[in-house]
mmCIF entry with sequence, helices, sheets and N, C-alpha, C, O atoms, coordinates in Angstrom:
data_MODEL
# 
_entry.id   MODEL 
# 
_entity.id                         1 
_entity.type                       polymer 
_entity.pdbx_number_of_molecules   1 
# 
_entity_poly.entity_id                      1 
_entity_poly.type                           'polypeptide(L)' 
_entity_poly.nstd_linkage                   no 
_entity_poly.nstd_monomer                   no 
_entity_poly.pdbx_seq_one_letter_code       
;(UNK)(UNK)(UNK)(UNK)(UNK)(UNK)(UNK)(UNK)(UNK)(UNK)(UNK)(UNK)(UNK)(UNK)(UNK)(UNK)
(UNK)(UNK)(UNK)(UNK)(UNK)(UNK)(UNK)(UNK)(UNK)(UNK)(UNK)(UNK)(UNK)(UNK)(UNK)(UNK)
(UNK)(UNK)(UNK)(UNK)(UNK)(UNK)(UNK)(UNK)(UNK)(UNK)(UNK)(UNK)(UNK)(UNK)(UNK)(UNK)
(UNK)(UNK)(UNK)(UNK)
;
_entity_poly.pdbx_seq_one_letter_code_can   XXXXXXXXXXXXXXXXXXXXXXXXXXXXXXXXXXXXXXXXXXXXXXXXXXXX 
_entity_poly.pdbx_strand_id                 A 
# 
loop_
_entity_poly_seq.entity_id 
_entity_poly_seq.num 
_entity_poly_seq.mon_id 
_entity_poly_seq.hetero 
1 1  UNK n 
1 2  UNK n 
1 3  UNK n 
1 4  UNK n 
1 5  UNK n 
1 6  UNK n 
1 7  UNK n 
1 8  UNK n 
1 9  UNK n 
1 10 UNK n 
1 11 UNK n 
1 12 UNK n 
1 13 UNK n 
1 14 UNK n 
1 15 UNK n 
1 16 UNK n 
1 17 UNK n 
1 18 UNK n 
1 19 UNK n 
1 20 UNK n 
1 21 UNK n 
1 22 UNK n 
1 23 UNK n 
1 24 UNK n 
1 25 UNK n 
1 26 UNK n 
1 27 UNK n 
1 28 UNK n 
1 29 UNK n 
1 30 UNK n 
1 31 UNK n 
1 32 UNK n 
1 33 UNK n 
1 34 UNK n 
1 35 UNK n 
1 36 UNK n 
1 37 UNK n 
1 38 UNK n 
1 39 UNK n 
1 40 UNK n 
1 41 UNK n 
1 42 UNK n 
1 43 UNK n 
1 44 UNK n 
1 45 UNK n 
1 46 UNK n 
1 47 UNK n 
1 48 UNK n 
1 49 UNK n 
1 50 UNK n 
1 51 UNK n 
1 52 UNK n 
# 
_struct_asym.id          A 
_struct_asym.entity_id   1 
# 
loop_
_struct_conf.conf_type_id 
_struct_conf.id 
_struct_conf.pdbx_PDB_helix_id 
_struct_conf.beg_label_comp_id 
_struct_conf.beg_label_asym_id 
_struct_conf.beg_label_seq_id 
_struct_conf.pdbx_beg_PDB_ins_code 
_struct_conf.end_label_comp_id 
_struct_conf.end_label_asym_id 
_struct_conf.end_label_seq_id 
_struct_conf.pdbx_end_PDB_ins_code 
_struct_conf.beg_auth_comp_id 
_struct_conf.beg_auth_asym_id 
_struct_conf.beg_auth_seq_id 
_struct_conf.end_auth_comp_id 
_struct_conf.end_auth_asym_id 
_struct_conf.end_auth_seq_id 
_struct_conf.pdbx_PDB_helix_class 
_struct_conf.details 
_struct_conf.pdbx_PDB_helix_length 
HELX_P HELX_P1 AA1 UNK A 2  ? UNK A 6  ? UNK A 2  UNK A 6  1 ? 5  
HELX_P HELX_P2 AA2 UNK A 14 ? UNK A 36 ? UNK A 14 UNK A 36 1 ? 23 
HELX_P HELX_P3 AA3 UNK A 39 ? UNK A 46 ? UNK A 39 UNK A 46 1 ? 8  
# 
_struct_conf_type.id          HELX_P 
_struct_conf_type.criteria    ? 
_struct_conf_type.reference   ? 
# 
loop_
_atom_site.group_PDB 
_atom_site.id 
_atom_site.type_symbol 
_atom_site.label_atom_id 
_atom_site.label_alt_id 
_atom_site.label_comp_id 
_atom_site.label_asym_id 
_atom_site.label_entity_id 
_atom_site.label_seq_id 
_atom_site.pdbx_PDB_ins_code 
_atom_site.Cartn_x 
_atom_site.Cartn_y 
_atom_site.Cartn_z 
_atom_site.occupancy 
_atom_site.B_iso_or_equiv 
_atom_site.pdbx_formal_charge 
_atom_site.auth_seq_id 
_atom_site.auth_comp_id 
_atom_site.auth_asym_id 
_atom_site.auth_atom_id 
_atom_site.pdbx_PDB_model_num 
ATOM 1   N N  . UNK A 1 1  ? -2.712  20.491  -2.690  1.00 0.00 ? 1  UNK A N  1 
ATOM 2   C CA . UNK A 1 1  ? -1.353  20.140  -2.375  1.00 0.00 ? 1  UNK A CA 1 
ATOM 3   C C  . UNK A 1 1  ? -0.718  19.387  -3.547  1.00 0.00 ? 1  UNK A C  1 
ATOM 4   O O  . UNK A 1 1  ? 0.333   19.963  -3.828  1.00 0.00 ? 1  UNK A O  1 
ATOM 5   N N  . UNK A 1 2  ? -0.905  18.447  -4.260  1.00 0.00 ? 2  UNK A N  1 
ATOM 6   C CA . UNK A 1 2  ? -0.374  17.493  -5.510  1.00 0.00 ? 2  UNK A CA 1 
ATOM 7   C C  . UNK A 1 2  ? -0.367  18.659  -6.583  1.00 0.00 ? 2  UNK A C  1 
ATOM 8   O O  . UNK A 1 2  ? 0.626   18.852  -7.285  1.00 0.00 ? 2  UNK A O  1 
ATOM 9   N N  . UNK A 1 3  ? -1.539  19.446  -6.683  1.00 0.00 ? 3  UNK A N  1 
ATOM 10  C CA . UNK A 1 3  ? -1.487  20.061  -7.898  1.00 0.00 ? 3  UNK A CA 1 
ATOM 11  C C  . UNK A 1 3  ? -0.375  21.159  -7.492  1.00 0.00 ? 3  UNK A C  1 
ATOM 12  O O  . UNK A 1 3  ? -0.270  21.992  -8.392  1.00 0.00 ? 3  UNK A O  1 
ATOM 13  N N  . UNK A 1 4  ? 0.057   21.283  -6.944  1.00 0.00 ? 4  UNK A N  1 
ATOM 14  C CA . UNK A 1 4  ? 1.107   22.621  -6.215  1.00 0.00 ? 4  UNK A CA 1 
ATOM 15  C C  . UNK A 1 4  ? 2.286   21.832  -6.127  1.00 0.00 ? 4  UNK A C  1 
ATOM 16  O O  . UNK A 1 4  ? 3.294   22.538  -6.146  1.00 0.00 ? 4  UNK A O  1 
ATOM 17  N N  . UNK A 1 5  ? 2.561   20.343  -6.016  1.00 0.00 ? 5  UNK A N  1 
ATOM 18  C CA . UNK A 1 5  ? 3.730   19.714  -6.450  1.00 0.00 ? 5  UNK A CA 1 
ATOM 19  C C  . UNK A 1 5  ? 3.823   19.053  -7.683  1.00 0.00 ? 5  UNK A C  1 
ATOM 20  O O  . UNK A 1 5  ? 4.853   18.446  -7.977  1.00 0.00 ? 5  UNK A O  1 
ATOM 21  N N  . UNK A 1 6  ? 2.579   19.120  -8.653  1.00 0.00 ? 6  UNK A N  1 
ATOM 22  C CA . UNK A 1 6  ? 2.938   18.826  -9.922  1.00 0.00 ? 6  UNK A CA 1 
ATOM 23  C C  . UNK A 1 6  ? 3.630   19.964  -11.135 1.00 0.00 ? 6  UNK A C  1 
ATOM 24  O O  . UNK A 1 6  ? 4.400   19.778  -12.077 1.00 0.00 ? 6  UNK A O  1 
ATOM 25  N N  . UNK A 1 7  ? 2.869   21.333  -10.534 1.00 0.00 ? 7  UNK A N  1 
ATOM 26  C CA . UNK A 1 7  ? 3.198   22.608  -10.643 1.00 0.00 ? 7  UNK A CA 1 
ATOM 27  C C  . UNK A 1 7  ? 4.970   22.761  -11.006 1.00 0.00 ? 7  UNK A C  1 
ATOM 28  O O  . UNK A 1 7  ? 5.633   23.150  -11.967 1.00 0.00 ? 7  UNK A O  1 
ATOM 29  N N  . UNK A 1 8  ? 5.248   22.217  -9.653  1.00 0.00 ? 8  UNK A N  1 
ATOM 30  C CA . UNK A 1 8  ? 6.356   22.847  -9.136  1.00 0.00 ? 8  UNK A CA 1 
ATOM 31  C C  . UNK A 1 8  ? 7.736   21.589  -10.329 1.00 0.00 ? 8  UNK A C  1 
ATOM 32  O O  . UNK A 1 8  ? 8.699   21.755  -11.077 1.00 0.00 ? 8  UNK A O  1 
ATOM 33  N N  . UNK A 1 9  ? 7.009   20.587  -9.834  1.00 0.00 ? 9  UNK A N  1 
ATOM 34  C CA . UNK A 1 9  ? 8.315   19.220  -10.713 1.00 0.00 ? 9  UNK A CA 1 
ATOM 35  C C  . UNK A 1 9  ? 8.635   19.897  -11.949 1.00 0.00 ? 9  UNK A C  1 
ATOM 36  O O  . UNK A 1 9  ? 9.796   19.661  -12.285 1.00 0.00 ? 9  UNK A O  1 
ATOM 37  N N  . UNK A 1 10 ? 8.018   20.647  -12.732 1.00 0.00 ? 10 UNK A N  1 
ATOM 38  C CA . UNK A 1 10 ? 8.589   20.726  -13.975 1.00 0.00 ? 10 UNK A CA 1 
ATOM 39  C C  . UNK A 1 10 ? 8.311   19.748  -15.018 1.00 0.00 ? 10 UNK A C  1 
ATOM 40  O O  . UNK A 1 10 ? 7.143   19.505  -15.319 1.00 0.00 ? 10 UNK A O  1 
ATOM 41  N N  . UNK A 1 11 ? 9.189   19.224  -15.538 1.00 0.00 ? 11 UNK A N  1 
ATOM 42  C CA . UNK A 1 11 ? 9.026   18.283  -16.354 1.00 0.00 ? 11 UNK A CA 1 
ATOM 43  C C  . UNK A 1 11 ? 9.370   17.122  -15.896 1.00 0.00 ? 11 UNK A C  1 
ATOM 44  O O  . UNK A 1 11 ? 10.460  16.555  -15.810 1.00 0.00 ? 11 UNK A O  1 
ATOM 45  N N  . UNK A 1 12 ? 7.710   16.673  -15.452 1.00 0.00 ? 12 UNK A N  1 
ATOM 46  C CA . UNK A 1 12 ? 7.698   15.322  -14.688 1.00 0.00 ? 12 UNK A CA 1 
ATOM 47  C C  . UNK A 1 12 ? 7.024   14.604  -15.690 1.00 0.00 ? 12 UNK A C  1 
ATOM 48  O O  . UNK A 1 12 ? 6.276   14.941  -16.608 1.00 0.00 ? 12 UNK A O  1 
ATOM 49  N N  . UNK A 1 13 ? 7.543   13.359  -15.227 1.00 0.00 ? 13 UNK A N  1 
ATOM 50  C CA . UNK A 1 13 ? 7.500   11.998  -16.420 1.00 0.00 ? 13 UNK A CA 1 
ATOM 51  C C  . UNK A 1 13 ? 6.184   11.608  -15.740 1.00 0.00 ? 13 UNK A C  1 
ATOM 52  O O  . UNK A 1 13 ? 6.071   11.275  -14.560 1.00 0.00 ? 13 UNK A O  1 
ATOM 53  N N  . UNK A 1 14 ? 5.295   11.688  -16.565 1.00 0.00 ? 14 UNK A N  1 
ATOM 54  C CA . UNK A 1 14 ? 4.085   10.815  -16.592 1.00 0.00 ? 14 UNK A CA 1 
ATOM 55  C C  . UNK A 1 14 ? 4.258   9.404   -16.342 1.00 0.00 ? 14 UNK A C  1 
ATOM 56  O O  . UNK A 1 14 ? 3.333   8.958   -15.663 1.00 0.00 ? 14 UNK A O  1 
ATOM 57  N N  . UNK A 1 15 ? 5.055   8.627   -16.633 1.00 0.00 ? 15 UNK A N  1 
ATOM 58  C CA . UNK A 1 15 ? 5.131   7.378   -16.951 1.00 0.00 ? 15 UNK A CA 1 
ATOM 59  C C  . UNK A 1 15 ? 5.666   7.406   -15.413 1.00 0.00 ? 15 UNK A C  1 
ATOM 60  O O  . UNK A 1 15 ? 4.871   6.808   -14.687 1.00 0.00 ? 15 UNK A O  1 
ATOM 61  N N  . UNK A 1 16 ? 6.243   7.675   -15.053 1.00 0.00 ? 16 UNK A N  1 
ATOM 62  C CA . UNK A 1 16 ? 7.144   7.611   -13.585 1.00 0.00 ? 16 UNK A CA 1 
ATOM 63  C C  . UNK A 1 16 ? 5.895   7.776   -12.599 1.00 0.00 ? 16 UNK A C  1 
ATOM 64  O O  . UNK A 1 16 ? 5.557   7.157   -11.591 1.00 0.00 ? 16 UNK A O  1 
ATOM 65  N N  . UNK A 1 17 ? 5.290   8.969   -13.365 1.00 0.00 ? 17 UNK A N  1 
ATOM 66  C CA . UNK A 1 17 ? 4.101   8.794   -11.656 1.00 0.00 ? 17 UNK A CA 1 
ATOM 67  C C  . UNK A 1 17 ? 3.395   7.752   -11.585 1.00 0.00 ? 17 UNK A C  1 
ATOM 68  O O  . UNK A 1 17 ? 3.222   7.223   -10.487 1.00 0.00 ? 17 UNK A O  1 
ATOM 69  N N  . UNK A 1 18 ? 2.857   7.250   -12.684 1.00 0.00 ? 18 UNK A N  1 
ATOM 70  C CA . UNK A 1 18 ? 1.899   5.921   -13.061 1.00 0.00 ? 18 UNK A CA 1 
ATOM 71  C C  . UNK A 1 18 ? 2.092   4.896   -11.985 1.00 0.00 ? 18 UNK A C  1 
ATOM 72  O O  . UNK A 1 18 ? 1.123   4.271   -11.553 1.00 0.00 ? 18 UNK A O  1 
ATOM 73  N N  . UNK A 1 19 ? 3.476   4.675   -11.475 1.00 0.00 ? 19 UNK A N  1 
ATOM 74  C CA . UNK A 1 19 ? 3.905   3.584   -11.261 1.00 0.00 ? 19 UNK A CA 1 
ATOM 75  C C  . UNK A 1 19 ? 3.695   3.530   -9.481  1.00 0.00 ? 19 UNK A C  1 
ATOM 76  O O  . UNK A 1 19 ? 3.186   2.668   -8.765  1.00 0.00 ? 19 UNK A O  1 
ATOM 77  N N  . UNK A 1 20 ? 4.375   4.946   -9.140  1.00 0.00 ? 20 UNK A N  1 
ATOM 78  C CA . UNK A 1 20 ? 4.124   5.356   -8.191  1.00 0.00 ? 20 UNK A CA 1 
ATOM 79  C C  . UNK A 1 20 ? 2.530   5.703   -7.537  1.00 0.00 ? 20 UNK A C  1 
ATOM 80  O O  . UNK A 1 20 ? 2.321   5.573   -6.331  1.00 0.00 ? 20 UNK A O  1 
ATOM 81  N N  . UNK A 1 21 ? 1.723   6.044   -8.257  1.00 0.00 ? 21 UNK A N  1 
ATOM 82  C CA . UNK A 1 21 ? 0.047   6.057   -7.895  1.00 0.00 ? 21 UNK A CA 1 
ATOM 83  C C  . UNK A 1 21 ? -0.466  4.335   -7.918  1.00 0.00 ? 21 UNK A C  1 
ATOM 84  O O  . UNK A 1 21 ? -1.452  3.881   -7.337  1.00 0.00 ? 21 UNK A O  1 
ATOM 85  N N  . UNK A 1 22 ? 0.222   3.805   -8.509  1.00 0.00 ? 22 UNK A N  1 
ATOM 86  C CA . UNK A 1 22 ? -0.223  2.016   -8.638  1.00 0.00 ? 22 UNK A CA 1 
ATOM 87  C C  . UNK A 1 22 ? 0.046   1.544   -7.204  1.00 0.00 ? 22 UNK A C  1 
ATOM 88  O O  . UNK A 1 22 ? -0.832  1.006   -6.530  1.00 0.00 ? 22 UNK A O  1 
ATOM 89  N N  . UNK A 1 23 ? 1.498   1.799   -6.690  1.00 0.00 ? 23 UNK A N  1 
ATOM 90  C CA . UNK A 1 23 ? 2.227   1.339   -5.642  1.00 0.00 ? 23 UNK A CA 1 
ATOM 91  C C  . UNK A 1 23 ? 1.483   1.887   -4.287  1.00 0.00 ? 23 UNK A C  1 
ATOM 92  O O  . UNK A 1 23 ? 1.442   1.316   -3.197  1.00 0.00 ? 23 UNK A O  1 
ATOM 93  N N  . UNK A 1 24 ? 0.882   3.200   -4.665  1.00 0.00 ? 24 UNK A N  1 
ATOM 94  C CA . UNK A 1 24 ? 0.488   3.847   -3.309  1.00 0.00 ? 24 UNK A CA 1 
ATOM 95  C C  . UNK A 1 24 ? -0.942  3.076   -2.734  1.00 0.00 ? 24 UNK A C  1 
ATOM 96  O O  . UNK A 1 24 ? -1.269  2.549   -1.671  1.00 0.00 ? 24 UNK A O  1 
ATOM 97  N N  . UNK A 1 25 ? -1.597  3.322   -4.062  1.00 0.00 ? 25 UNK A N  1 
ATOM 98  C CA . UNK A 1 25 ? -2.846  2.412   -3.788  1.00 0.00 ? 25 UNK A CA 1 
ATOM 99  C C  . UNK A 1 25 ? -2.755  1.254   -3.437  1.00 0.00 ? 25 UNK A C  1 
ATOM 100 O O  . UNK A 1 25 ? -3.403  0.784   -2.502  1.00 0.00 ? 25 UNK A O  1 
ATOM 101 N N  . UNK A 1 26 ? -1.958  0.638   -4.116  1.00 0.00 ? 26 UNK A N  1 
ATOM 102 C CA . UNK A 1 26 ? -1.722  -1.136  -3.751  1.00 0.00 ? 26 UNK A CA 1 
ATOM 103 C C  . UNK A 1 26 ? -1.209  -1.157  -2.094  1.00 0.00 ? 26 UNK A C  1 
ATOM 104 O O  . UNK A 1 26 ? -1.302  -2.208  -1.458  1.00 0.00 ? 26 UNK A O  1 
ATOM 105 N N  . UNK A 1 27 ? -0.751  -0.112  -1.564  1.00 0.00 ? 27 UNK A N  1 
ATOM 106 C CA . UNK A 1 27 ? -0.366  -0.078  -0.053  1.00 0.00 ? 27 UNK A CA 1 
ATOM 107 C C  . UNK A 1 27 ? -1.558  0.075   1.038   1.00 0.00 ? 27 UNK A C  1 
ATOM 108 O O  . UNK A 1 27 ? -1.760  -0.647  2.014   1.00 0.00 ? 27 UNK A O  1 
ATOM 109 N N  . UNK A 1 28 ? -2.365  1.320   0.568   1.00 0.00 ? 28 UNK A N  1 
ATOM 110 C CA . UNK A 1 28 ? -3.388  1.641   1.529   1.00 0.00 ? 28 UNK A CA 1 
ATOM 111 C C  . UNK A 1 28 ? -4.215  0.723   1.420   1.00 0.00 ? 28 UNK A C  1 
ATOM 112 O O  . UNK A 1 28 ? -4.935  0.604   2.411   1.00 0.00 ? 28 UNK A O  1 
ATOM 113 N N  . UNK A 1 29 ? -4.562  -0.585  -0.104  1.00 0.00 ? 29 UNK A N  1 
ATOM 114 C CA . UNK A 1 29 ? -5.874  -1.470  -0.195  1.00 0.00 ? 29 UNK A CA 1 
ATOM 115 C C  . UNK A 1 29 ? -4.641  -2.211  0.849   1.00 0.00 ? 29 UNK A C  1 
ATOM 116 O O  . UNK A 1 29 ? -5.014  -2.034  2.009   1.00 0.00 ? 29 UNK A O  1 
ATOM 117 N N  . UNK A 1 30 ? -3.512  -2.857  0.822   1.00 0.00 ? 30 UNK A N  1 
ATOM 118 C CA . UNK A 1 30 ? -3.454  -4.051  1.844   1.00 0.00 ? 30 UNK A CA 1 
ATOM 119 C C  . UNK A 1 30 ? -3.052  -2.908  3.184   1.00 0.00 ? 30 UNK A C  1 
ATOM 120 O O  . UNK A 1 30 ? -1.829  -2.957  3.050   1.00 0.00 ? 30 UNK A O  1 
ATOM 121 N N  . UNK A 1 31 ? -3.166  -2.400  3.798   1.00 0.00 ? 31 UNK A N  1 
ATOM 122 C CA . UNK A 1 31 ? -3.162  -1.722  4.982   1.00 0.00 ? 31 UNK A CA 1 
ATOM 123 C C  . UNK A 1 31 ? -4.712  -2.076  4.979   1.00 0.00 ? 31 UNK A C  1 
ATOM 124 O O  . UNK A 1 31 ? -5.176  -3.138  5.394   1.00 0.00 ? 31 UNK A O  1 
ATOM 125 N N  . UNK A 1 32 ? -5.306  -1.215  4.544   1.00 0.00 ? 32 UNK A N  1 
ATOM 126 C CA . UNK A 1 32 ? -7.006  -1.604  4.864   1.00 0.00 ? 32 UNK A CA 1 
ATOM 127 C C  . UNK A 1 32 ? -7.375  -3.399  4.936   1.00 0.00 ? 32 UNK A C  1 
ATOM 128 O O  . UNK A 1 32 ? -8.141  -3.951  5.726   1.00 0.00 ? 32 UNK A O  1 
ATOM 129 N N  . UNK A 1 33 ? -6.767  -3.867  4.129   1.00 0.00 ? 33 UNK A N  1 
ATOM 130 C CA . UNK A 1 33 ? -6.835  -5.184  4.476   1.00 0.00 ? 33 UNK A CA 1 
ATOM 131 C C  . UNK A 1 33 ? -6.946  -6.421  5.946   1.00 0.00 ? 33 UNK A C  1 
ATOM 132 O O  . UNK A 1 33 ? -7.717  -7.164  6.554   1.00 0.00 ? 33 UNK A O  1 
ATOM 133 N N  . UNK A 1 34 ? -5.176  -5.790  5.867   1.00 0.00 ? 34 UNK A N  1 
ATOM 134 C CA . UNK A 1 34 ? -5.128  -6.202  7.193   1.00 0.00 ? 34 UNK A CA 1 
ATOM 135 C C  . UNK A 1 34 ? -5.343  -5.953  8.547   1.00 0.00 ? 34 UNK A C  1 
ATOM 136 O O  . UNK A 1 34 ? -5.375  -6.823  9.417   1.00 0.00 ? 34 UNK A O  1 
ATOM 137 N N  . UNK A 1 35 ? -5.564  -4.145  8.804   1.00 0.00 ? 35 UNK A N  1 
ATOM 138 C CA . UNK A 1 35 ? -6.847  -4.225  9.914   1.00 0.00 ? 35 UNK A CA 1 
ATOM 139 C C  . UNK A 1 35 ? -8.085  -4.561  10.136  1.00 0.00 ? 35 UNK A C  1 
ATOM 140 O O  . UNK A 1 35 ? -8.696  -4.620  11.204  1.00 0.00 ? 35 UNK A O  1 
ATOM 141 N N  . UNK A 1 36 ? -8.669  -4.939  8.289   1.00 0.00 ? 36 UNK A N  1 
ATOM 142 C CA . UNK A 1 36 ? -9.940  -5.479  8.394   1.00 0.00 ? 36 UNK A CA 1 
ATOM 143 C C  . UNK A 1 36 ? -10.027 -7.181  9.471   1.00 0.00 ? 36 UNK A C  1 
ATOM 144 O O  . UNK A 1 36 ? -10.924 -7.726  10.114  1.00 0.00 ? 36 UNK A O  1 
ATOM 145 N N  . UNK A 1 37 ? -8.821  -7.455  9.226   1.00 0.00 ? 37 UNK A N  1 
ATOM 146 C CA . UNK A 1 37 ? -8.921  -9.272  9.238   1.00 0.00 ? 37 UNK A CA 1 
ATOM 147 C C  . UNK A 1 37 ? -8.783  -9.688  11.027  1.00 0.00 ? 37 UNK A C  1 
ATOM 148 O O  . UNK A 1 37 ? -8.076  -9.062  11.817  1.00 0.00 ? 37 UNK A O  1 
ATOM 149 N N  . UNK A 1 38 ? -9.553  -10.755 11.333  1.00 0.00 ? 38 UNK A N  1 
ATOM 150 C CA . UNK A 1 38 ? -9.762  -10.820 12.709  1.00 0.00 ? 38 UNK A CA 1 
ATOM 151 C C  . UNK A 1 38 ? -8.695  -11.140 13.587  1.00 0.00 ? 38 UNK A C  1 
ATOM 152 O O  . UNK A 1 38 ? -7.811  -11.652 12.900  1.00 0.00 ? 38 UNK A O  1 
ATOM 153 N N  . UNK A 1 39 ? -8.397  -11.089 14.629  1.00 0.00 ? 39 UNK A N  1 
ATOM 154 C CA . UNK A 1 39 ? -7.686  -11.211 15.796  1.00 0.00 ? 39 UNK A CA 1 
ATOM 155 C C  . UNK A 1 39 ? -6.987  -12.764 15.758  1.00 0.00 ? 39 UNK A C  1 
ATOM 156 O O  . UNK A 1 39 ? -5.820  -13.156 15.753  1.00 0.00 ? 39 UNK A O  1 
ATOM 157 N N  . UNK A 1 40 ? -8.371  -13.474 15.735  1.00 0.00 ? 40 UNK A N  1 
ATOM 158 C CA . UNK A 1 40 ? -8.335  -14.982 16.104  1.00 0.00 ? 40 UNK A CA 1 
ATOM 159 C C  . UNK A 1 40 ? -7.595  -15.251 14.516  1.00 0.00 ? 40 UNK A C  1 
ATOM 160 O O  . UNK A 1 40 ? -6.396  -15.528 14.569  1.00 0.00 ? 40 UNK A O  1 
ATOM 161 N N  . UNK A 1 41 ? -8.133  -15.197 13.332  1.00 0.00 ? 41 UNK A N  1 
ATOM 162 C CA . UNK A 1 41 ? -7.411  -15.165 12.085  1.00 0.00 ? 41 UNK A CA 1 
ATOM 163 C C  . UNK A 1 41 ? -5.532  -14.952 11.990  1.00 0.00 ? 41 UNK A C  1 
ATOM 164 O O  . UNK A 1 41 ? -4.724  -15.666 11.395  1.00 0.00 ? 41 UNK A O  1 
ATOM 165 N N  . UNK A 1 42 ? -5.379  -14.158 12.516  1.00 0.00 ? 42 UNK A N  1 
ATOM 166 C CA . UNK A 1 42 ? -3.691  -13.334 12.259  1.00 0.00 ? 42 UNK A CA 1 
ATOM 167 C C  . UNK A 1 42 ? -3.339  -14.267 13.388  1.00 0.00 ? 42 UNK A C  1 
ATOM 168 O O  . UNK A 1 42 ? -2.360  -14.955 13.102  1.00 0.00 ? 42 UNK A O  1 
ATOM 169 N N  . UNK A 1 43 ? -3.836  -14.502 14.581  1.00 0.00 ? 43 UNK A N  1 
ATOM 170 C CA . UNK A 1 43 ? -2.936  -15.639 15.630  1.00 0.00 ? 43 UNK A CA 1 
ATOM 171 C C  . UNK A 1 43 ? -2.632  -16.773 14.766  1.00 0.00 ? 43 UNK A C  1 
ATOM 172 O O  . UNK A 1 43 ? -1.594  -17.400 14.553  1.00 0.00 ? 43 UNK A O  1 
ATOM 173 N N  . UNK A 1 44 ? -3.845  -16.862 14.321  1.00 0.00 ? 44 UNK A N  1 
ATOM 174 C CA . UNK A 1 44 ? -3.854  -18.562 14.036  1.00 0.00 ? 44 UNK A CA 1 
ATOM 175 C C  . UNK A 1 44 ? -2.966  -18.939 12.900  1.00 0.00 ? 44 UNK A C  1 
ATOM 176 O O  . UNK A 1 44 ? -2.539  -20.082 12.742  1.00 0.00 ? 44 UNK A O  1 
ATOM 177 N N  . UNK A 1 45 ? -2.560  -17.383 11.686  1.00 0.00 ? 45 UNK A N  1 
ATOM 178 C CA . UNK A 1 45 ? -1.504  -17.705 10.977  1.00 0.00 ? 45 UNK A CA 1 
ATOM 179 C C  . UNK A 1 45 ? -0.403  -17.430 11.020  1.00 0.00 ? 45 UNK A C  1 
ATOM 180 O O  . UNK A 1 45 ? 0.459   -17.724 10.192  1.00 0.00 ? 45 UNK A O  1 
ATOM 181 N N  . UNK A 1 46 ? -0.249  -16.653 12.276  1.00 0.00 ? 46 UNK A N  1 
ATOM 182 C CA . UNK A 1 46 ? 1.271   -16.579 13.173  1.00 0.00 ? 46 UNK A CA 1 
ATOM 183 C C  . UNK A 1 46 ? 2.151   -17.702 13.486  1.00 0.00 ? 46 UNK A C  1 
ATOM 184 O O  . UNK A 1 46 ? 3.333   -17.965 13.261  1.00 0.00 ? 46 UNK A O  1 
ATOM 185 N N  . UNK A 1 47 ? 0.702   -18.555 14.375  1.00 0.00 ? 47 UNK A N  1 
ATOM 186 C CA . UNK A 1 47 ? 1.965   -19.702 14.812  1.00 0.00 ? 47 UNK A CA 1 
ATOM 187 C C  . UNK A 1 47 ? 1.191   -21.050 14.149  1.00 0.00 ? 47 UNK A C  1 
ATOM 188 O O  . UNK A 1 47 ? 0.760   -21.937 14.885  1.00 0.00 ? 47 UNK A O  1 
ATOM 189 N N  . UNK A 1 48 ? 1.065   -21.106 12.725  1.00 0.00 ? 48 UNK A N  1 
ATOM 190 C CA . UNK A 1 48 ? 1.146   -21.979 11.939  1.00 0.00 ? 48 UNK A CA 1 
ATOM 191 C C  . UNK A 1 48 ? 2.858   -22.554 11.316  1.00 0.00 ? 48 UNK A C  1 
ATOM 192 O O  . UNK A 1 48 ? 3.252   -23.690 11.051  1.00 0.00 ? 48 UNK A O  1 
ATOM 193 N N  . UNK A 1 49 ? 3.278   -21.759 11.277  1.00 0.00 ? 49 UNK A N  1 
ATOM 194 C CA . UNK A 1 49 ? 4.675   -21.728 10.825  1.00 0.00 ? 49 UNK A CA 1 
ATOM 195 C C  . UNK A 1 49 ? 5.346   -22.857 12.319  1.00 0.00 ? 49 UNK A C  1 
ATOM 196 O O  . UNK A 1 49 ? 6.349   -23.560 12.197  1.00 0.00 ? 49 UNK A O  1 
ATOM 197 N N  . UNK A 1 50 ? 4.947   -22.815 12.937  1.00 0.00 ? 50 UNK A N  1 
ATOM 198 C CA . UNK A 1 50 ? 5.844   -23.348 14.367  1.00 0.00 ? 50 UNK A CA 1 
ATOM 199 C C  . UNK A 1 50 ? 5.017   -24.777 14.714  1.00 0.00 ? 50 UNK A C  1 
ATOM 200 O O  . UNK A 1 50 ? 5.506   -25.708 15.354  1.00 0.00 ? 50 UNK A O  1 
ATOM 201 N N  . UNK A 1 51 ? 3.672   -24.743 14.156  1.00 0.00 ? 51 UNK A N  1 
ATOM 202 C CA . UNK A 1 51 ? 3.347   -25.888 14.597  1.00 0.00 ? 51 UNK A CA 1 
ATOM 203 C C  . UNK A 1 51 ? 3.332   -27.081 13.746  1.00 0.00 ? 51 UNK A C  1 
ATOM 204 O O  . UNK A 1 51 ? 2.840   -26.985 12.622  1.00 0.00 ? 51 UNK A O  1 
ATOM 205 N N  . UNK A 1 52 ? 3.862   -28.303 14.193  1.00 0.00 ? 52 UNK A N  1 
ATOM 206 C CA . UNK A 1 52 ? 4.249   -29.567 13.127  1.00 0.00 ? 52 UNK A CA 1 
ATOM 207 C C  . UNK A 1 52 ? 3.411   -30.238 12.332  1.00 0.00 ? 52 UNK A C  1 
ATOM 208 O O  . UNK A 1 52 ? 3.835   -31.137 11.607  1.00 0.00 ? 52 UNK A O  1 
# 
């Protein structure tokens, strides 16, 4: 599928995808992140903000 839309772009800027393959990865590592992290963890820094 990528190689069939790199195919197709023409004259695509290398430099442009770079940025975009950085961004994608940097999304799925913090997605994987934050379903890794526990229940009791994400409460407890929810309502930190609210408590004095």
């Amino acid at each position: 599928m990528f190689k069939y839309i790199i195919e197709k772009a023409g004259d695509l800027d290398w430099l442009a995808l770079g940025p975009f393959l950085l961004f994608f990865v940097f999304f799925i590592l913090v997605t994987i992140y934050a379903i890794k992290k526990r229940p009791t963890y994400i409460d407890k820094m929810s309502n930190l903000p609210l408590e004095d």
